[in-house]
Each structure stands twice: as C-alpha cells, then as structure tokens.
ROZA-109245 format. One record per residue (C-alpha): x, y negated, z negated. Coordinates in steps of 0.25 Angstrom, whole numbers, padded with zeros to 4 digits, always signed. Last residue first. Layout:
// ROZA-109245
XYZ...
// end
This chain:
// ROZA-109245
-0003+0111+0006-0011+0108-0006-0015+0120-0014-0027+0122-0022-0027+0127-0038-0031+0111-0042-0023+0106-0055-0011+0100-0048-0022+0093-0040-0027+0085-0052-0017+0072-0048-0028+0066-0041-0042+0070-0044-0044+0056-0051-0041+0048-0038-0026+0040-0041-0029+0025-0042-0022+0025-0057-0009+0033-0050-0004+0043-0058+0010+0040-0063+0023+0049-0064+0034+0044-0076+0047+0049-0070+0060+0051-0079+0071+0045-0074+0084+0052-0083+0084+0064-0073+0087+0056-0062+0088+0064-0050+0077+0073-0054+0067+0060-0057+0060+0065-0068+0047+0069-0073+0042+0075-0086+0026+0080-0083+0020+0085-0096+0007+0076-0093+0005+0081-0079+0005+0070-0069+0020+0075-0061+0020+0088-0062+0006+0092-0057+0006+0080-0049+0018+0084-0040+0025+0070-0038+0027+0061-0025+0033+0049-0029+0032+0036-0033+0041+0027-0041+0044+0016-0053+0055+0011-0063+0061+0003-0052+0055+0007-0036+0055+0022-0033+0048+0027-0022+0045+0043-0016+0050+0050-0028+0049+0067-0029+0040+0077-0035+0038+0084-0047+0049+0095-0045+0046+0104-0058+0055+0109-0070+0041+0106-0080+0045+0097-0087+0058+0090-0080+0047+0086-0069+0055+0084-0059+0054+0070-0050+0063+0071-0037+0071+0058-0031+0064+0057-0017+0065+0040-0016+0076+0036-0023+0075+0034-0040+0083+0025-0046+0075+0023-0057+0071+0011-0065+0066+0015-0080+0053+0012-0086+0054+0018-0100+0048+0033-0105+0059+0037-0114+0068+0046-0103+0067+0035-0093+0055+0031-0084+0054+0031-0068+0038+0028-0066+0030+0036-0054+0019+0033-0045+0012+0046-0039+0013+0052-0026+0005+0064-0026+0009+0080-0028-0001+0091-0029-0012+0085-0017-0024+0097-0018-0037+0090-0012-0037+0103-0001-0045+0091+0007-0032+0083+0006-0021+0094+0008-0030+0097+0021-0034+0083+0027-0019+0078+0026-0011+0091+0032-0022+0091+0044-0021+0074+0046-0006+0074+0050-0009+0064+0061-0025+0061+0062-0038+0068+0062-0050+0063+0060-0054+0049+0050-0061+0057+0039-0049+0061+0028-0045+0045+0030-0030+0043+0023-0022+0032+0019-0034+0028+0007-0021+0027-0004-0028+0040-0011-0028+0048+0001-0013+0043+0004-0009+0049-0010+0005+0049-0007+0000+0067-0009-0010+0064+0002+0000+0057+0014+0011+0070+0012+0025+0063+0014+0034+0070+0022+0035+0064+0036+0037+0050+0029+0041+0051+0013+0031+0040+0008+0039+0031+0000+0049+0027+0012+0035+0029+0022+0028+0019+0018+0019+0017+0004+0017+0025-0009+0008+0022-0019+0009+0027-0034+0002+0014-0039+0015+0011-0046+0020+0013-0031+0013+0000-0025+0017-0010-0036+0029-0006-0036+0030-0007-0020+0024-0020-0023+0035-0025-0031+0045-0018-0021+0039-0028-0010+0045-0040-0016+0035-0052-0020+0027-0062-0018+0019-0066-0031+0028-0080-0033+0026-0085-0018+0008-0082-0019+0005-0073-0008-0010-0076-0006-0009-0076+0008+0001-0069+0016+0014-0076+0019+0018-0080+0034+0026-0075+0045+0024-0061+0043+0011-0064+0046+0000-0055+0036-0001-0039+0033-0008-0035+0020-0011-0028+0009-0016-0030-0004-0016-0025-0018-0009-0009-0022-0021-0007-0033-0031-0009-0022-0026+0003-0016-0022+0011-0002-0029-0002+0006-0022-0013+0000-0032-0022-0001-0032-0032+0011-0023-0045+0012-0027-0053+0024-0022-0058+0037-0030-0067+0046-0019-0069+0058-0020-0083+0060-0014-0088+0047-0015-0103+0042-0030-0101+0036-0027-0089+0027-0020-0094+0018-0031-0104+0014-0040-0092+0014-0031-0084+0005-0028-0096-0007-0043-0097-0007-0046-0082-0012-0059-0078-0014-0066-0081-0001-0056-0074+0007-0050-0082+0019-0036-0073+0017-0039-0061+0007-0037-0059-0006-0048-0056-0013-0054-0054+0002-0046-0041+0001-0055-0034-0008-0069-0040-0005-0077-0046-0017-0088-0039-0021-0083-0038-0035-0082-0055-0037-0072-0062-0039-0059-0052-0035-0050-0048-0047-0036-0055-0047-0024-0045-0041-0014-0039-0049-0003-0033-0039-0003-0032-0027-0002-0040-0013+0006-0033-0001+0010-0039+0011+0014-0035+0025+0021-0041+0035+0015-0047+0050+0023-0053+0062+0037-0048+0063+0031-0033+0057+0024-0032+0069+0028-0018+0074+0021-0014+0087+0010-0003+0091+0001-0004+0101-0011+0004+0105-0018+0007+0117-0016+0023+0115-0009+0030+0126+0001+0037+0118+0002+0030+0104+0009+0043+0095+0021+0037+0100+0019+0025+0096+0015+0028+0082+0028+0033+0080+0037+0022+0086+0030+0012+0079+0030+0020+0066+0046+0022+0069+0048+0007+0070+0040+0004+0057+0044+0014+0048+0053+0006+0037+0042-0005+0038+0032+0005+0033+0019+0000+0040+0010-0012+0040-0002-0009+0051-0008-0019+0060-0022-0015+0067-0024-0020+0080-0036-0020+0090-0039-0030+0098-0048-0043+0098-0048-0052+0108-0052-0067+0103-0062-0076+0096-0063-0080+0083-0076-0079+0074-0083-0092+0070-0082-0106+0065-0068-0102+0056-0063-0114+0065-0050-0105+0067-0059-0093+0072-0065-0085+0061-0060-0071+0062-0065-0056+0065-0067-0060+0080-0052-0062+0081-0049-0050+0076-0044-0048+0061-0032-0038+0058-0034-0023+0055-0024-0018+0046-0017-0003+0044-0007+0000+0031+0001+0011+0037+0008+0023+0032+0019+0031+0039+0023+0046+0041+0017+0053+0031+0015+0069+0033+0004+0077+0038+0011+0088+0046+0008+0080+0060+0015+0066+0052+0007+0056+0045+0003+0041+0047-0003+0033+0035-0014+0025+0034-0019+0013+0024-0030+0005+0032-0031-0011+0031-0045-0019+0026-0054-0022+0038-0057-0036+0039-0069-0046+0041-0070-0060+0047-0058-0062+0048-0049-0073+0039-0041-0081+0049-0052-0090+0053-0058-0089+0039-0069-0076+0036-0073-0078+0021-0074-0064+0014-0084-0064+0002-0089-0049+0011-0079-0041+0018-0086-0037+0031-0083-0025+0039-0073-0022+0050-0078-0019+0063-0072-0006+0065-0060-0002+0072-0051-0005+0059-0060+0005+0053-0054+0015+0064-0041+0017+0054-0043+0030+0048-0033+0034+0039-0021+0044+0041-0017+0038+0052-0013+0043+0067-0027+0048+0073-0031+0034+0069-0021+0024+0074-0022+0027+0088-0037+0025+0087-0037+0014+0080-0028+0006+0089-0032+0011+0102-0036-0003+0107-0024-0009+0104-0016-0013+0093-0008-0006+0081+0002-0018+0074+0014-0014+0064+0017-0021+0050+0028-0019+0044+0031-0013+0029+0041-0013+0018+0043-0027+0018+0030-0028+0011+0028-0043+0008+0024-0043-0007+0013-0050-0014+0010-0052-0029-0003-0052-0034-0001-0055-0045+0003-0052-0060+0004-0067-0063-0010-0069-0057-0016-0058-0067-0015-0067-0080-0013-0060-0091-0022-0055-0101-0018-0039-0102-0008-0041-0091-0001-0050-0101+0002-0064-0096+0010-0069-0084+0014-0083-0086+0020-0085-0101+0029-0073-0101+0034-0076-0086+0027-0069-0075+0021-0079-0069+0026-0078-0055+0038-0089-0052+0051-0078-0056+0045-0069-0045+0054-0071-0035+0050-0070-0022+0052-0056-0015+0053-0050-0029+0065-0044-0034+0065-0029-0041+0073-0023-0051+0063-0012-0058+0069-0013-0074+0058-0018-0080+0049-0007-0076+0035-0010-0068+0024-0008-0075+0016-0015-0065+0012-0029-0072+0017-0034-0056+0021-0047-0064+0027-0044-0076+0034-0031-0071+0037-0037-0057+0045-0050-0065+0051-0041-0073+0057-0033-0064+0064-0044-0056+0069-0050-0069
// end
C-alpha cells in the first residue's frame, strides 16, 4: 500500500514492490483514482510538494569573527559570500521576520590531505537584526550583529565533525557547538506549481513573507527567527532546503504531504545524487567522480584549501572514467524488481567479463553507484549485481548531466 501511494503520488517510477511508510499516513493525499488524474492532464497539487524532516542530518552553528576565514581554507567551495552584503531579491515583501535580503545556502564538502571526502555541509546565513523589520514592520530592527553561519551535517558524523574541525580551530575566534535540540532540517520536492511571473525570485516562490504565497507570510508572523526555504543549492530538480525551530513545523507543510525521509532519499538518488558520508564512502571517495563539480560543491577560484592539489589536477586533466550514476535493479525480462542489495555489492558486466563498479545505496528497486562509464553507458552493456546474479542492473544517465560527461572513456588522457 505504502508503495502505491509513493508511485501515485511522487510520479517517480518507483516499483510497486519498494515497502516503505510515510511519516504521516498518506491515505488523506489524493491519490485515489478519482482524485489524482493523469500526469499527462492531471492535477499537479496531488503530486506535491511534499515535505520531509530529515533525520539524517543536524544542524551545527559556526560564530565569531573569524568565521569565514576558518571555514574557507577547509571547504571545497568558497563561502566569503556570506561576508558580503547580501543582494536584493526583487517582488520580495520584507515582514518583521522576513529580512530584508538573503543569501541563498552554499553546498561544501571537507576532504582528506590526499583529496578524499571527509563530510559535506549545506551552509546558511541567518538574518541580522539590521536586515529585518522590527515587530511594527515601521523600520529596520536594531541590535548586535555577529557573525554565524549554521550548517546541516550528517547526523551520523556529528560529534566527530565537532571534534574535527576543532582541532584544526587553533587561535581562530570561532566557535563551534551542535544545535541539533534547537533547529532540524527539511526538504520539500517534488512537483512544484510554476511561478507568476519569469522574474520571479526562486525561493520567494515559497518563501516566508513572500509576495506570492499568502499561506507563507501568515506563517511567518508567529516565528522570530525568520527562517525560509531556499532552492536546493546542488539542483533545482532536488526542491528546497532548509533549517527551521525544532520546536515548530516549517511553513507551507501541509499534514497529508509530510512524509518519511526514504521518500525523499528516492527522490534524491533517481537524480543520481549522493548525500553524507554512509553513501559517500568517507576517506575514500573521490569528490569529482560523485560529480561534486556538477552539484556546485566546489569553487576552482577560491585558493587553496584541504585536499585542493589532487582536485585541481584530475579536474583541469578533464578526464573522470567512472561517475556516480543512478541505477534501477530489474529481473531477467526487464521488470522492476526489489533487490537486497547492501552498500559495495559489485556490478560486472557479464558482456564483456569486466568489473563495472560497485553500489554506494540501495532503496526498493532503486540504487546509485559508482560505475565505469565505458561499461556501464555503452549500448551492449549487460550488468549485474555479482552477488546476485538473477538482479540485473539497469544504469541511468542523469537528465542534468553537462553534455561532455559520460564521453571521457572516449578521450586518450589519463586521470590519476
């Protein structure tokens, strides 16, 4: 039941067979015959949004004046934008917890000396004082302003992060503490209603206090923090993102389209996008072939940071031979099939004799992995899971792939 539900209302392709249970029970969507209509003519509120509390990842604050530039010989990505006044988003209405102007989140990752990944972090700036109406929405607040960025990490990696990144601190006014009690993080995906107008600012489409969506400003009134959802800053595909009070539920989460986390981490990995360090292996993994360049993880411009040499050379050779790639588990005739396939299960290619790769995540009847592109996108490619020679694997190129990626098995360079 659980399955169908996902399939009917998710429209992701998701096999019949994948058992999973929503946070709330979805048996109030529309998703009965009479309710939710084709995809073709249907009608696009019974396929979402739906949102989902991520469980899988807690929210660790960075403040102090020495912030931006503790963070940025660390990450991947350049984070001294958050230093900057931050711009103007036009049709935004400003309300006394709706600032003024944002600065939409920063996707990083930290890595080994050797270039490997260690953790990835979403990173968010919240509103100053000075950036927000004050409570009679008659002028700009008052108050100190400080530097502070929060980040949602992996949940699993939290203590050890914190332990990490303080020991890298030295003399730097910065402090680091976990405040997973006080904030969660949320995801909204799925099939999203066009904006008004093409001019129309990405997050203020949902926004708290934004001029399109009334249901979001009223929301937005009760809270003091001024908390927004922001375009997921690896794809627009993936929906939005965002950090609110734990003690309280994000605006525009309607009770019938919340649900479990696995049915976001579906949506995620049929896009072929890894996330923490359970799917990307930590102290292994190679940031450019779980297409980080494509997720906008990483800044070639920013100087140097942690692991930066191996990274700037495989990228500027432009030769990456194996990339992640979404992946569907079928059977012998082609159906949709639920595999029990663990993390690292091997994928052959029974064609050729050849080791394809191997299995990073595995929910129902789909996966991801890390697959050698000559073997795994060729048209001739037969591919199973070694362990399970009755699962055959069907490998995926990603819509939001660039066009020269999966041509480098036809380059003649090497990649280290």
């Amino acid at each position: 039941m659980a399955s169908s539900c996902l399939r009917k209302v998710i429209s992701c392709h998701i096999c019949r067979r994948c058992s999973l249970i929503p946070r709330r029970s979805l048996s109030s969507a529309p998703t009965s015959p009479g309710n939710h209509q084709s995809e073709e003519g249907g009608e696009r509120g019974s396929r979402g949004p739906f949102a989902s509390l991520l469980r899988s990842r807690s929210v660790v604050r960075f403040r102090g004046p020495d912030t931006i530039k503790f963070l940025h010989g660390l990450l991947t990505n350049d984070v001294r934008p958050f230093a900057e006044p931050p711009k103007e988003e036009l049709a935004s209405i400003p309300t006394p917890n709706q600032p003024l102007h944002s600065t939409s989140p920063i996707y990083s990752a930290m890595l080994t000396a050797r270039g490997r990944f260690l953790y990835d972090f979403f990173f968010y700036r919240p509103a100053s004082p000075e950036q927000k109406l004050d409570p009679s929405g008659a002028g700009p607040g008052s108050g100190a302003s400080e530097m502070s960025l929060y980040a949602d990490v992996d949940s699993q990696c939290v203590d050890e992060i914190l332990e990490f990144m303080k020991r890298y601190r030295l003399r730097a006014k910065v402090e680091i503490e976990n405040v997973a009690e006080e904030f969660s993080c949320w995801q909204r995906f799925g099939t999203f209603d066009e904006p008004s107008t093409a001019g129309e600012p990405e997050a203020a489409a949902v926004g708290w206090g934004s001029a399109v969506d009334d249901t979001g400003s009223s929301a937005a009134q009760g809270n003091s923090h001024g908390w927004r959802w922001f375009r997921d800053p690896r794809l627009a595909a993936l929906g939005f993102r965002g950090i609110f009070p734990s003690d309280q539920t994000p605006p525009l989460v309607e009770a019938d389209k919340e649900v479990d986390e696995q049915h976001y981490i579906l949506w995620r990995i049929e896009k072929g996008v890894a996330e923490g360090s359970t799917e990307i292996p930590k102290g292994k993994a190679i940031p450019l072939e779980f297409n980080f360049v494509g997720l906008n993880a990483i800044s070639f411009e920013k100087g140097c940071y942690v692991g930066q040499e191996l990274i700037a050379r495989t990228h500027h050779r432009g030769i990456i031979r194996q990339r992640l790639l979404p992946m569907i588990f079928v059977d012998g005739q082609g159906k949709e099939m639920e595999a029990k396939v663990g993390p690292g299960a091997e994928v052959v290619n029974v064609s050729s004799g050849n080791n394809a790769g191997s299995v990073t995540k595995a929910v129902g009847c789909r996966g991801i992995g890390v697959l050698r592109l000559e073997e795994a996108l060729k048209s001739s490619s037969s591919l199973r899971i070694r362990e399970h020679e009755n699962v055959h694997v069907k490998a995926i190129r990603p819509e939001w792939w660039p066009a020269e990626w999966g041509h480098e098995q036809e380059e003649d360079s090497d990649v280290v």
